[in-house]
KEKE-3310 file (N, C-alpha, C; in steps of 0.2 Angstrom, whole numbers, plus 5000, padded with zeros to 4 digits):
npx = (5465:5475:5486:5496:5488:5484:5493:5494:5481:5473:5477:5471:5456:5453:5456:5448:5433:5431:5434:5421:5410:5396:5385:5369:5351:5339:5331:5315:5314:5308:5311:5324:5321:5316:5307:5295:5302:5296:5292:5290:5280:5286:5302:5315:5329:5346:5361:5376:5388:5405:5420:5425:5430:5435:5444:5453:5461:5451:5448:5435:5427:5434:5427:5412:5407:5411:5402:5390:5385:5390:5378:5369:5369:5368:5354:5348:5334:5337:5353:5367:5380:5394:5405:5421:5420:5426:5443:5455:5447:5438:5424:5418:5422:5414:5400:5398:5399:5386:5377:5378:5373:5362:5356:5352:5340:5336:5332:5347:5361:5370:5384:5397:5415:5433:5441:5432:5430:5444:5447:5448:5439:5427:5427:5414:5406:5404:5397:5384:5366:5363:5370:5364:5351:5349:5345:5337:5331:5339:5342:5348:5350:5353:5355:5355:5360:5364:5370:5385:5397:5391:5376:5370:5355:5338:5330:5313:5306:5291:5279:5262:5257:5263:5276:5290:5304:5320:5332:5348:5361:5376:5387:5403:5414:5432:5446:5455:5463:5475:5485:5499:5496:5485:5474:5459:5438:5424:5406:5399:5393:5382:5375:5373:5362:5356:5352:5343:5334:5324:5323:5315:5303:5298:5294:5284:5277:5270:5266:5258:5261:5266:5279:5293:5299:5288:5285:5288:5304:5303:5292:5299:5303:5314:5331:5344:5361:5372:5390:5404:5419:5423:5417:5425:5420:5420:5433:5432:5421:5431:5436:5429:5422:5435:5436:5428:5414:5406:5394:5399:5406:5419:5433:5447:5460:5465:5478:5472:5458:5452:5447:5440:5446:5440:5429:5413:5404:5391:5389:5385:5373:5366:5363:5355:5344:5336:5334:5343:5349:5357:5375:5385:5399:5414:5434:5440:5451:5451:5447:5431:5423:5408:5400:5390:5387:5384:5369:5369:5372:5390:5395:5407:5407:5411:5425:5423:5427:5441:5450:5464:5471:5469:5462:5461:5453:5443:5433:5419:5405:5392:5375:5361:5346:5332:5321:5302:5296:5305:5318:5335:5346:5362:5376:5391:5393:5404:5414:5426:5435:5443:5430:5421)
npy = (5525:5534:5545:5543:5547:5550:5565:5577:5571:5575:5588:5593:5590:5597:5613:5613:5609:5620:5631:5632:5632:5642:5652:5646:5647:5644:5630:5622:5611:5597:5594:5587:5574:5557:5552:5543:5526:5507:5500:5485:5471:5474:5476:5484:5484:5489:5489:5494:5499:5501:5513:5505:5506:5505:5504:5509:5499:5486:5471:5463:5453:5448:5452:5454:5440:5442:5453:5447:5438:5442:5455:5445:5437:5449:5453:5466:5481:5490:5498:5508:5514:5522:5530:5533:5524:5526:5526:5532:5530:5530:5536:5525:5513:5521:5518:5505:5501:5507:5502:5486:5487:5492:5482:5474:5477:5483:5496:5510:5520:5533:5540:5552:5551:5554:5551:5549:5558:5560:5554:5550:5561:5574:5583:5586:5577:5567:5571:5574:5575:5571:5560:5548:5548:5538:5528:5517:5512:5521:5532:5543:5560:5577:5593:5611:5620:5629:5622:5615:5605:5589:5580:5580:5574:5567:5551:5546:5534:5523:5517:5510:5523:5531:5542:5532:5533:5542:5543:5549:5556:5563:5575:5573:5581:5582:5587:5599:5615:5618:5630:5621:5610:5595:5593:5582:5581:5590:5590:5603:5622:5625:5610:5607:5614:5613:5600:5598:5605:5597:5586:5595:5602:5590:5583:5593:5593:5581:5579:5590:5603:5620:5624:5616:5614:5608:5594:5580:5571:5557:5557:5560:5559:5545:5546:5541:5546:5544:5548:5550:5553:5551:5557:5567:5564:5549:5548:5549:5541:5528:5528:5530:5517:5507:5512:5505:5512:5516:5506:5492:5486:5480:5482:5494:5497:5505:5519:5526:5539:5544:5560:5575:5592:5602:5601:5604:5602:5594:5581:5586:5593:5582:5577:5586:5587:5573:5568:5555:5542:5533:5534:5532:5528:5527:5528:5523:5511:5499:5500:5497:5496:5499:5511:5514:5529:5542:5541:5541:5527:5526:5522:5514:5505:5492:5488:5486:5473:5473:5483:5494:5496:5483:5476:5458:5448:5455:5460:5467:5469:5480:5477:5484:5486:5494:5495:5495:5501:5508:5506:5501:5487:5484:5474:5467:5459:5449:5443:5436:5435:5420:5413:5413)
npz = (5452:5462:5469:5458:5445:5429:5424:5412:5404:5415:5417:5406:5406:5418:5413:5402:5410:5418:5410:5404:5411:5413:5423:5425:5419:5435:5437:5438:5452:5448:5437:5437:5439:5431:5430:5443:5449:5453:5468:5470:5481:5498:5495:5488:5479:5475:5466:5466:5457:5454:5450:5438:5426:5414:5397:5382:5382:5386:5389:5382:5379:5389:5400:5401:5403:5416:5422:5419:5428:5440:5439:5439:5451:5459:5457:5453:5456:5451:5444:5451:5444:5451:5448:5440:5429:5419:5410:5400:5387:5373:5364:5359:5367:5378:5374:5371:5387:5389:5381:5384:5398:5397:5390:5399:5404:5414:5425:5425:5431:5434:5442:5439:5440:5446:5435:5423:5412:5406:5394:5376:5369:5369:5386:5389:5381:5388:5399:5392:5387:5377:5374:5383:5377:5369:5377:5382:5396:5405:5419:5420:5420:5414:5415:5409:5421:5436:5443:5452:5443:5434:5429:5441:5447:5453:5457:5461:5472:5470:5480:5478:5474:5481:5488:5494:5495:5491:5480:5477:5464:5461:5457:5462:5459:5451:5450:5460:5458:5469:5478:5479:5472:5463:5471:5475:5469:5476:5482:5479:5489:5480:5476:5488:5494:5483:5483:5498:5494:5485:5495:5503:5496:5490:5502:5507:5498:5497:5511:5513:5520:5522:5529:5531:5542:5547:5549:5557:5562:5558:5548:5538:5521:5519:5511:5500:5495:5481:5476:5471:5477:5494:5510:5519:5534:5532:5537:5551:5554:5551:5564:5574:5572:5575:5588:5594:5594:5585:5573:5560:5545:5533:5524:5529:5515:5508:5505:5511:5514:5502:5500:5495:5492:5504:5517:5512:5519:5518:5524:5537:5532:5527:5539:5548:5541:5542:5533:5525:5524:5520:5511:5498:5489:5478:5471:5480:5479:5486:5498:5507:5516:5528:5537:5553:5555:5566:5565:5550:5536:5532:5517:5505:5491:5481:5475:5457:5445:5438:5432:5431:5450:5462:5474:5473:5478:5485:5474:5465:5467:5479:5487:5489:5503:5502:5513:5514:5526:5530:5533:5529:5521:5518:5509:5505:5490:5483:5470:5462:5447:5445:5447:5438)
capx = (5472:5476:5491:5497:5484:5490:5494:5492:5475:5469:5477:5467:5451:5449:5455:5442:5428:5431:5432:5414:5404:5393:5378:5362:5343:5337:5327:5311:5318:5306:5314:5330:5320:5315:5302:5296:5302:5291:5293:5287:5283:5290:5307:5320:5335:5350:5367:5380:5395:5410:5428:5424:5437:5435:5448:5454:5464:5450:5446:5425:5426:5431:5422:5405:5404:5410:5397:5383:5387:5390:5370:5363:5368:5364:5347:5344:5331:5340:5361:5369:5388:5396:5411:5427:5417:5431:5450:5458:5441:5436:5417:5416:5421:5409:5392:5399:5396:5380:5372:5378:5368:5355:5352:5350:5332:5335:5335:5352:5360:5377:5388:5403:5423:5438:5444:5428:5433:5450:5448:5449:5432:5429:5421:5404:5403:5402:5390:5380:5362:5362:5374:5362:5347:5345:5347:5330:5333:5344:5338:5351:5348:5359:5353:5360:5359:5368:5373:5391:5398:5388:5372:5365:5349:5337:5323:5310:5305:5286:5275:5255:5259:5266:5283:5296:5313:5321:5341:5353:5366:5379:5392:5408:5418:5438:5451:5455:5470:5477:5492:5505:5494:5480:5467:5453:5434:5421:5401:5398:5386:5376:5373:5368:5355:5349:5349:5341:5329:5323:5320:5311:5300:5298:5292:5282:5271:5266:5263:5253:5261:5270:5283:5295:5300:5282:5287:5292:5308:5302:5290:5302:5305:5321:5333:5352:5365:5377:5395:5412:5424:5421:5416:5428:5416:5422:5440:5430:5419:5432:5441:5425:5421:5441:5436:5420:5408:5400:5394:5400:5410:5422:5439:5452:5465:5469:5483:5468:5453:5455:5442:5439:5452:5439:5425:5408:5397:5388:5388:5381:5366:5360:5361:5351:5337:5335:5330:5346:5350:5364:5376:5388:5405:5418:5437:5447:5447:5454:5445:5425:5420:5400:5399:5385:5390:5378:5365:5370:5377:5394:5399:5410:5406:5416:5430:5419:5430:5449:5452:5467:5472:5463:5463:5459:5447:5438:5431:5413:5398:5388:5368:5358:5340:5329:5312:5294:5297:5312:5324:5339:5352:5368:5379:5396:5395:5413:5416:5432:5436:5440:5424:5415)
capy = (5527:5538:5550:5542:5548:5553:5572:5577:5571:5578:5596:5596:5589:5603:5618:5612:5609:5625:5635:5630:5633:5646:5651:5648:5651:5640:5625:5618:5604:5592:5593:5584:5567:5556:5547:5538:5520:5505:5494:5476:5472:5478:5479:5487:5482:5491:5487:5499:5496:5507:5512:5498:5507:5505:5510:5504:5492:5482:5464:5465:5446:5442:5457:5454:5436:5442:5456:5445:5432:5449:5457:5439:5436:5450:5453:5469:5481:5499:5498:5515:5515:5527:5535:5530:5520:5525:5530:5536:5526:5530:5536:5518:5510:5521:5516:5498:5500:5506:5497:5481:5491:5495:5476:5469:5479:5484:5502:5510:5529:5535:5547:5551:5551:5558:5548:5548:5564:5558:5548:5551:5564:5580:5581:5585:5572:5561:5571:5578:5571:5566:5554:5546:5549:5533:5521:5516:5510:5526:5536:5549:5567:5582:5598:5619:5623:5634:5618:5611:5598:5588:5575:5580:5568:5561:5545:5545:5526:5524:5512:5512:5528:5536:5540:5530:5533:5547:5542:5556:5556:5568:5573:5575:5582:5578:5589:5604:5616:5624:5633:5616:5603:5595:5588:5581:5589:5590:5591:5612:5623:5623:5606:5606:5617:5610:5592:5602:5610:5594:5585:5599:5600:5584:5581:5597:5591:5575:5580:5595:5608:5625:5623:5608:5609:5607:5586:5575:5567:5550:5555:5564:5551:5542:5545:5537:5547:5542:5550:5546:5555:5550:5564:5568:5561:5544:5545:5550:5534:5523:5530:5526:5512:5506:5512:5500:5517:5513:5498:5492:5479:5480:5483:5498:5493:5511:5520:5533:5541:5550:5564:5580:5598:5604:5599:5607:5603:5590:5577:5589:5597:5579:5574:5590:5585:5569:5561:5550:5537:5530:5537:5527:5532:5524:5531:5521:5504:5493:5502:5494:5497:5501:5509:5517:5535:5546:5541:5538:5523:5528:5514:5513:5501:5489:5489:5482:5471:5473:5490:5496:5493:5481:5467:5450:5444:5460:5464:5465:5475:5481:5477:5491:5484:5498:5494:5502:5502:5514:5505:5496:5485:5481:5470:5467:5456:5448:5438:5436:5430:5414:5409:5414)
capz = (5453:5467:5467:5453:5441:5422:5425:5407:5406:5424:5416:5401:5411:5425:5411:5400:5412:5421:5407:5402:5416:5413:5426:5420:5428:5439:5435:5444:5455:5446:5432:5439:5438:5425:5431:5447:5450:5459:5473:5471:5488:5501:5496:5481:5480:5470:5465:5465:5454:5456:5449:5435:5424:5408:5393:5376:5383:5392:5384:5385:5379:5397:5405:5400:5406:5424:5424:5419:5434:5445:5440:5439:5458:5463:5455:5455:5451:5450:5445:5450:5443:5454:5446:5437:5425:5410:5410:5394:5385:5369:5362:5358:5376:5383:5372:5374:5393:5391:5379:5388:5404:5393:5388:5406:5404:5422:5428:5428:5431:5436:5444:5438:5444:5443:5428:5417:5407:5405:5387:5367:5369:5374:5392:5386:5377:5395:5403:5388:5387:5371:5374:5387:5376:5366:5383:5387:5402:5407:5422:5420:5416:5413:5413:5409:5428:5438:5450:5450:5443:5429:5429:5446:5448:5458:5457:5466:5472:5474:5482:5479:5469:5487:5485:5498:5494:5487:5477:5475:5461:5463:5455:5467:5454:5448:5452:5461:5459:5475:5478:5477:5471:5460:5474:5471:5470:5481:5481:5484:5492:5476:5474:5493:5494:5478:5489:5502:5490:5483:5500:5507:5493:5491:5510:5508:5492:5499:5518:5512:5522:5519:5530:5531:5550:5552:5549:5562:5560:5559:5544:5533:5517:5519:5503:5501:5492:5478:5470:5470:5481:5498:5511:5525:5540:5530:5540:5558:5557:5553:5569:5578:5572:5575:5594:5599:5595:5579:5570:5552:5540:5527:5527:5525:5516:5504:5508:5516:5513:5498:5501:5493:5495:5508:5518:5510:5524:5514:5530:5544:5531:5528:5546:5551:5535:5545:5527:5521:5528:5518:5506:5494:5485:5476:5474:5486:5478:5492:5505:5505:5524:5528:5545:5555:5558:5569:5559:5543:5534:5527:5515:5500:5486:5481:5468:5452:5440:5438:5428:5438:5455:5468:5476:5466:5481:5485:5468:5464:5468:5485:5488:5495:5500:5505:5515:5514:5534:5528:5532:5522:5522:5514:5509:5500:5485:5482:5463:5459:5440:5446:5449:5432)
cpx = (5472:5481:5496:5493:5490:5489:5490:5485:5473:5469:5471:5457:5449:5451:5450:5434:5427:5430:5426:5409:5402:5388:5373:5357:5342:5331:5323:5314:5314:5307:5320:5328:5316:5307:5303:5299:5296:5293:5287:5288:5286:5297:5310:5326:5340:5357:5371:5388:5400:5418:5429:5430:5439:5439:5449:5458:5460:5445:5440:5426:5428:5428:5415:5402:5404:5404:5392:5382:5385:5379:5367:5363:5363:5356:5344:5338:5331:5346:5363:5378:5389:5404:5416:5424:5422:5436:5451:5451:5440:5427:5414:5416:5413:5402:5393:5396:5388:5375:5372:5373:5361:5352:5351:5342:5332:5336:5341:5354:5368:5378:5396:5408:5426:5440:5438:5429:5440:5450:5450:5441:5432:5424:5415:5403:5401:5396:5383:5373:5363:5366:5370:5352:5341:5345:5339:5330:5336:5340:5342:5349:5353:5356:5356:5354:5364:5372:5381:5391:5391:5382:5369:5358:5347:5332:5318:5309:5298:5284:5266:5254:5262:5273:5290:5302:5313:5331:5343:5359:5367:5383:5401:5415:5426:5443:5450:5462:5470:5484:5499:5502:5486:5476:5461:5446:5431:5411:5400:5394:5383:5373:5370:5364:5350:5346:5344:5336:5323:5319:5316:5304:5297:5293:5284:5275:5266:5264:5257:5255:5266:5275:5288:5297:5294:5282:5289:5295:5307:5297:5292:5304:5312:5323:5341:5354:5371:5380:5401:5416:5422:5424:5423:5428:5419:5429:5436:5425:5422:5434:5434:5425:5427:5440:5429:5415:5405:5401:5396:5404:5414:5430:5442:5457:5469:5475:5479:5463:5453:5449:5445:5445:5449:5432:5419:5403:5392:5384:5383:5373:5362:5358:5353:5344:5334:5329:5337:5349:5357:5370:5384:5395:5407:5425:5441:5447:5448:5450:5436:5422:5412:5400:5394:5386:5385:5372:5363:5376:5382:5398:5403:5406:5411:5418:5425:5424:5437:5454:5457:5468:5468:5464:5459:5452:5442:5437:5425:5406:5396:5380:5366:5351:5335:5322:5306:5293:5302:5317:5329:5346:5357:5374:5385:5394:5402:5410:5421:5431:5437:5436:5418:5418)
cpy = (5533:5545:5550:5543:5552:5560:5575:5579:5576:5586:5599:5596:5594:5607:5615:5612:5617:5630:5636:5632:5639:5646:5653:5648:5646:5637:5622:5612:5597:5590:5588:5576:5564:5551:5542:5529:5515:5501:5489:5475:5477:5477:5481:5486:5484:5487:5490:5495:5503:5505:5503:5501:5505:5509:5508:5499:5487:5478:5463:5459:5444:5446:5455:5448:5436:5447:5453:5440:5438:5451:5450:5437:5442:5453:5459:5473:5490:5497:5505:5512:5523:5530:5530:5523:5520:5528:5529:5527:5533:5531:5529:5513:5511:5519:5508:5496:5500:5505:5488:5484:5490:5486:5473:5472:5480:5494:5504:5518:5529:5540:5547:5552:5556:5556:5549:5553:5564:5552:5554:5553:5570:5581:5580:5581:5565:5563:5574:5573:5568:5558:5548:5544:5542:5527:5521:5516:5514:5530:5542:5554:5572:5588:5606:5620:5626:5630:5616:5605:5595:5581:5573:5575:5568:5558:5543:5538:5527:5516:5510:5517:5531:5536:5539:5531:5537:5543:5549:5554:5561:5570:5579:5580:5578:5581:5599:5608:5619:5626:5628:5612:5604:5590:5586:5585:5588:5591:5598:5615:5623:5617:5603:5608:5615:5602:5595:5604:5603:5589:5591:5601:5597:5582:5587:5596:5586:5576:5585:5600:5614:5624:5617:5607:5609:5597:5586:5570:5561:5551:5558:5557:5551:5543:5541:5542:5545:5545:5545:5547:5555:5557:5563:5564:5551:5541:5545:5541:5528:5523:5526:5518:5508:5507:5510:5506:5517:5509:5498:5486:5482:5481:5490:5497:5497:5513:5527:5536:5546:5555:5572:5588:5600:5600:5607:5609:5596:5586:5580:5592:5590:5576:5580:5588:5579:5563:5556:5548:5533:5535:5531:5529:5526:5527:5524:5515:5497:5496:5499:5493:5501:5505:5517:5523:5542:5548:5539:5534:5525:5522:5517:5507:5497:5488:5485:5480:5473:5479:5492:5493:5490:5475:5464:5449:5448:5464:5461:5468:5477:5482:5483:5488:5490:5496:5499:5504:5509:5513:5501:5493:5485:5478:5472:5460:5455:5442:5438:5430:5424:5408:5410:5408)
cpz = (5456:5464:5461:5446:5434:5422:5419:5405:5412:5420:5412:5403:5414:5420:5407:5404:5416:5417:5401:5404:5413:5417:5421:5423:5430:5436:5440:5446:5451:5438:5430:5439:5432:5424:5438:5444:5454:5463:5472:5476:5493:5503:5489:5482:5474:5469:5461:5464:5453:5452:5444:5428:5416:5402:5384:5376:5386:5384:5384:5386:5386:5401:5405:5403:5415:5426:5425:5424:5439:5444:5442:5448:5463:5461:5455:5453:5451:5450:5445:5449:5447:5455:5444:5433:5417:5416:5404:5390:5379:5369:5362:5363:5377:5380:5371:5381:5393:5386:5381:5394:5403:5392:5392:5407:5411:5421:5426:5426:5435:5439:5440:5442:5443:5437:5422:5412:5402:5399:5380:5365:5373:5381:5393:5385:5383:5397:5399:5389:5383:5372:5379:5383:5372:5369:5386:5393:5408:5412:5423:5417:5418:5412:5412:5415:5431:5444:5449:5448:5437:5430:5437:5445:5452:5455:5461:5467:5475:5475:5483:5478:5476:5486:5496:5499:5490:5485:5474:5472:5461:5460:5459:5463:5452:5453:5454:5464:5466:5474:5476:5476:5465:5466:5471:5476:5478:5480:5485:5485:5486:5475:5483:5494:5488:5480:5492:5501:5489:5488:5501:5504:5493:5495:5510:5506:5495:5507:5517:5518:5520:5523:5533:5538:5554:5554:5552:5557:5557:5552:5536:5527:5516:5511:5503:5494:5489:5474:5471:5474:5489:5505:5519:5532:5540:5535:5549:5559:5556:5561:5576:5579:5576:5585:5597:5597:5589:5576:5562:5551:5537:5530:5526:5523:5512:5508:5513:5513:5510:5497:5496:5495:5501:5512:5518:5513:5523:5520:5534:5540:5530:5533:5546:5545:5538:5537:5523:5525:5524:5511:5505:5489:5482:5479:5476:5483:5481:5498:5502:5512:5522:5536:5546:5557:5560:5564:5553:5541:5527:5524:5508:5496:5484:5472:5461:5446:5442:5433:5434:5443:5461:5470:5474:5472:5484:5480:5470:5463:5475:5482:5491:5496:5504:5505:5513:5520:5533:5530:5527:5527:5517:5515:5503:5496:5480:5477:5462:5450:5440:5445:5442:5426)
residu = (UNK:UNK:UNK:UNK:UNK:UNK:UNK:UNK:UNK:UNK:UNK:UNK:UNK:UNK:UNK:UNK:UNK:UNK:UNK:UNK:UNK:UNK:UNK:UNK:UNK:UNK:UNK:UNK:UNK:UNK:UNK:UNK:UNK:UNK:UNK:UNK:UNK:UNK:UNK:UNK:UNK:UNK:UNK:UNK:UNK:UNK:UNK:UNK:UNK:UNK:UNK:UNK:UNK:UNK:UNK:UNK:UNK:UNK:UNK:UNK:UNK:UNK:UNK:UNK:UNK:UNK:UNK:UNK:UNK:UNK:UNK:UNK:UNK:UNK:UNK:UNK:UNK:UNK:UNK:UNK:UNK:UNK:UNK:UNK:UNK:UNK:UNK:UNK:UNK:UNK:UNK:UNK:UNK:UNK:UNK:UNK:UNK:UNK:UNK:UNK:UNK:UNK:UNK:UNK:UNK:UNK:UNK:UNK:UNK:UNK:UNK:UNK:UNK:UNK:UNK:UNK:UNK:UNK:UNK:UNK:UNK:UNK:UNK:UNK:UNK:UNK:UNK:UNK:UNK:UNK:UNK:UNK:UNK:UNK:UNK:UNK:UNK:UNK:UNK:UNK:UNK:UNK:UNK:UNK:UNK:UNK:UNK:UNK:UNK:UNK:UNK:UNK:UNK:UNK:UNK:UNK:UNK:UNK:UNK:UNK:UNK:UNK:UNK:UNK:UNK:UNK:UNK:UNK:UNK:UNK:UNK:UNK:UNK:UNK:UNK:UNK:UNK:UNK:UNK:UNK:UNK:UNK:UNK:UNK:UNK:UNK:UNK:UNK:UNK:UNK:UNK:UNK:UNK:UNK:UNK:UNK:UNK:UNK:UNK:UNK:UNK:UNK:UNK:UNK:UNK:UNK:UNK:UNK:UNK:UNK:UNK:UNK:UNK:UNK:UNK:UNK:UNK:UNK:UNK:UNK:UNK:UNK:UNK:UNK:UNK:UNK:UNK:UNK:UNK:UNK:UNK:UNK:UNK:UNK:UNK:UNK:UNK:UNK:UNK:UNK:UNK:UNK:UNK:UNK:UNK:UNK:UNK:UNK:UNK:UNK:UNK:UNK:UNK:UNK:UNK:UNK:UNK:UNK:UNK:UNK:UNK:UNK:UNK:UNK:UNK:UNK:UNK:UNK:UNK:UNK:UNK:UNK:UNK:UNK:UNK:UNK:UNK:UNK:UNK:UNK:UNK:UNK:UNK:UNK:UNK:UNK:UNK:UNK:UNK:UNK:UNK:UNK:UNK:UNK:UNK:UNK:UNK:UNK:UNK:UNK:UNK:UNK:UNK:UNK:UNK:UNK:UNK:UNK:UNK:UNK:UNK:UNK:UNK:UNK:UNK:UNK:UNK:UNK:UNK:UNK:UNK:UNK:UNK:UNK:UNK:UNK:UNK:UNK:UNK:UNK:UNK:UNK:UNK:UNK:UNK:UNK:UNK:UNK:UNK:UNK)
# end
């Protein structure tokens, strides 16, 4: 829910989380993961579910049979929900969601939204570990860090113990006051140089050198970023794309590309890092376009289920299938109720 978001809530939400923040010391970057993943083969295939929307109004008894139709098709073998996973939801919604999660014995990790804070709980209690702690299957972590925003992550993906793929959870935050308004967040320079840090690292350990722009482009390891709030660059590749100059699918059908108060920079540090090759949001829930934008694949996710508003025949999930060549594709996966 866009501009019509319940005021109210949003208030209590940003005074609450802001007045919590505390910095605290910095934490080894390998800390931030929970453990590698493995590629079978040579491919890995995720499935990001978005904007699924979950509250005390929502009837599981038919939810549950459309989800399990939605995972079974698309087979995955990592699930990243990426934001708006609750609105005004209950403690009890939310360990419904993820111990149904938890029982598909699949991988699964999150980001959050703008709405997920927004229930009958106090904010902590969304992003707190504990609350994540008894999810086997959970690849989330939460740590006292000095970065923005809550449950930053990443996963490494190996292959013959060598690690291929790097996944970045992020979290883009909710709301942000300005002078006449509440916009919405943004991912801030903390949370890019701690990207940045993470990659460079990373690359550094495994090629065996001190300095990272001692690596050619080409064998920097590819990673895909996932939050919620899509980045600014988002409204420039539809524009292209819309003028024959870059490649893509999906539609836009929002009222617009509901992006963050300012632009962070976020886009241009991971071009220059030449390691993400795709990044994935939610947010917009009519808008589910993929398009190639110098570089990198800017896609949306597509609306999951029918919490709030969407169109009936573009509901469902997005595939992401990422090679050991290093490259990936994706797909939209459309279910409407319907059909279960």
């Amino acid at each position: 829910m866009k501009k019509h978001f319940n005021k109210v809530l949003s208030l209590i939400s940003v005074f609450l989380l802001t007045g919590c923040q505390v910095p605290l010391e910095e934490i080894e970057y390998t800390s931030y993961t929970k453990g590698p993943l493995t590629m079978e083969g040579d491919h890995f295939r995720i499935l990001q579910l978005t904007d699924i929307h979950f509250g005390l109004a929502t009837h599981f008894i038919e939810e549950w049979p459309y989800f399990d139709v939605l995972i079974e098709r698309a087979n995955p073998n990592l699930i990243v929900m990426t934001g708006d996973q609750f609105m005004n939801a209950s403690t009890d919604v939310v360990h419904k969601l993820y111990s149904y999660m938890d029982s598909k014995d699949i991988p699964w990790t999150l980001t959050f939204g703008n709405h997920d804070r927004q229930g009958f709980y106090t904010p902590q209690f969304m992003s707190n570990q504990k609350t994540y702690d008894a999810y086997g299957n959970s690849y989330y972590i939460n740590l006292n860090d000095n970065l923005a925003g809550q449950g930053n992550h990443y996963i490494n993906l190996e292959k013959d113990g060598e690690i291929k793929w790097q996944f970045f959870m992020l979290d883009s935050g909710s709301y942000h006051k300005t002078s006449f308004a509440y916009e919405y967040g943004i991912i801030d320079e903390t949370q890019i140089d701690w990207y940045e840090k993470v990659i460079k690292e990373t690359n550094k350990t495994v090629q065996g050198v001190v300095d990272f722009n001692e690596i050619n482009h080409s064998d920097v390891i590819p990673s895909l970023a996932f939050f919620h709030i899509p980045l600014h660059e988002y409204i420039d590749a539809w524009e292209a794309y819309q003028n024959g100059e870059a490649e893509g699918s999906g539609v836009f059908n929002d009222s617009g590309v509901w992006h963050g108060y300012r632009n962070s920079g976020f886009f241009d540090r991971a071009k220059n890092l030449h390691s993400t090759k795709g990044i994935f949001v939610g947010h917009d829930h009519t808008n589910n376009f993929a398009i190639n934008y110098e570089g990198i694949l800017l896609a949306y996710g597509v609306k999951s289920g029918r919490g709030i508003y969407h169109d009936p025949e573009h509901i469902g999930g997005r595939t992401i299938t990422v090679h050991a060549d290093g490259t990936l594709t994706s797909e939209h996966l459309f279910l409407t109720y319907a059909e279960i």
